[in-house]
N, C-alpha and C positions, 0 to 999 in steps of 0.2 A: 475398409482399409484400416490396417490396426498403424496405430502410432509409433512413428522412432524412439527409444527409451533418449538418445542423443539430442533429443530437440529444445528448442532452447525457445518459446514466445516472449516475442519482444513489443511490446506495447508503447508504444510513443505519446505523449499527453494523453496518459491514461488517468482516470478519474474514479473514486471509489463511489460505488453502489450504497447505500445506506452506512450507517455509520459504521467504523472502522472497530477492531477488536485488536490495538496491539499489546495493551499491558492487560489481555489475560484476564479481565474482568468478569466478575458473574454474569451472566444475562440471559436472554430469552431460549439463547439458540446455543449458550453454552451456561447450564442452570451454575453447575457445581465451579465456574473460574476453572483457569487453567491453561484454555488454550490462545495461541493467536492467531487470528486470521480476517483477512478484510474480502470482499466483493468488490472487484473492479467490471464495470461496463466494457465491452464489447464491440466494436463497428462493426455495423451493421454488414456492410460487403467482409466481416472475415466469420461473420455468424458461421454460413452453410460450412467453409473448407473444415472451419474448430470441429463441429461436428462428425462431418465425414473420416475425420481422423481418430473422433474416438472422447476430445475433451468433455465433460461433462458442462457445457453453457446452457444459464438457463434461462426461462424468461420470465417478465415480469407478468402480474394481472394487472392491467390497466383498467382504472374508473373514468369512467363517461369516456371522451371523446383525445384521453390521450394515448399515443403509441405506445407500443408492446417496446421495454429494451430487455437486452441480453447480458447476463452476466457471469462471471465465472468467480465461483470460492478460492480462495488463495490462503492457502494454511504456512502460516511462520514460526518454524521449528529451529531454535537454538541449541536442540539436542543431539541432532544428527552429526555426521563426520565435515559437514560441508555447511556451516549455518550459514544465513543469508545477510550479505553484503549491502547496507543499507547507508546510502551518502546524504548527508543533506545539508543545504546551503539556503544561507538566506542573501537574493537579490542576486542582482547582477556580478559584484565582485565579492560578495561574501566566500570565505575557504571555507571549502568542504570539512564536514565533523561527522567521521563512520561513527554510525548507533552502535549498541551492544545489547546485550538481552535486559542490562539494567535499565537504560535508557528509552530504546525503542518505543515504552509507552507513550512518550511524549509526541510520536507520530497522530495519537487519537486528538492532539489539540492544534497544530496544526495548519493554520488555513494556507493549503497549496496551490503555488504560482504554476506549476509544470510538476512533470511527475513522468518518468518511464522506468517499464519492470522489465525485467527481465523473469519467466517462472516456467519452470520445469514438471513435467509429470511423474508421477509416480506407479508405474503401473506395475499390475501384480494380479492374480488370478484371488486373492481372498475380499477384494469388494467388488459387487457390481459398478460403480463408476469407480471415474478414475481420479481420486485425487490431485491437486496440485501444490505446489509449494513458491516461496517467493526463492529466487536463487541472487536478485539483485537489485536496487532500487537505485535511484540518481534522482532525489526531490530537491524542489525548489521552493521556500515557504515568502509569502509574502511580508515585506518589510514593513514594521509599524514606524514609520518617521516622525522622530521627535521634532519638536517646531527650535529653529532656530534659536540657542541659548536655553532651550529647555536643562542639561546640564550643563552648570557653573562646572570651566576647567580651570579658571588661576588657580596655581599654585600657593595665593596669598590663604584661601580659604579653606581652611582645615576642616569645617566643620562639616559631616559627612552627611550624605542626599538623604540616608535613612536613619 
């Protein structure tokens, strides 16, 4: 069954797979820097349909006696005609603050409360698999809570915390 180019995977507390690549860094799996893209986890009941349509998920090698998961590459391109929409909030009533291509990196530090994507395929007859891309994110970062009176607010005190 080949894939809808219209399709839209929406992943609900989604969780990234090994560490995240959003500011473009050099590394293992991308020597020369450049690109962005992270590895989100997979549930298990949507493993078989991902496949049957065509997504490229893959799995992991498990040592000793833990289980096999599933994951799928997510490539973050701020170049294209539609770059991806990425919200994030800290806590329960923190306002949301859209990333930008200059920002986004701060996604790799991060430690997230909740997290749902929204990622789109990319299909095309010039690679054997099918790339994907992020088209939306809505994260939630956990609150580091200062201890009561940690910052002095009077107004008497000019003299600055740093």
């Amino acid at each position: 069954m080949a894939i809808d180019r219209r399709v839209v995977l929406n992943l609900t507390n989604a969780q990234f797979m090994y560490r995240p690549n959003f500011s473009a860094r050099a590394d293992k799996y991308n020597p020369n820097g450049g690109k962005r893209y992270f590895n989100v986890k997979i549930p298990e009941e949507m493993v078989e349909p991902l496949i049957e349509e065509g997504w490229n998920v893959k799995a992991t090698n498990p040592q000793d006696d833990q289980a096999v998961e599933h994951y799928l590459k997510v490539n973050v391109n701020f170049h294209g005609y539609r770059p991806p929409k990425v919200w994030v909030k800290s806590g329960a009533n923190g306002e949301p603050v859209l990333l930008d291509e200059d920002t986004i990196g701060q996604m790799d530090t991060f430690e997230i409360a909740d997290m749902e994507l929204n990622i789109t395929p990319w299909i095309t007859d010039k690679y054997d698999v099918m790339p994907c891309y992020l088209k939306s994110a809505f994260v939630t970062i956990v609150d580091d809570e200062a201890p009561a009176g940690f910052f002095n607010t009077d107004d008497d005190n000019e003299e600055a915390p740093f």
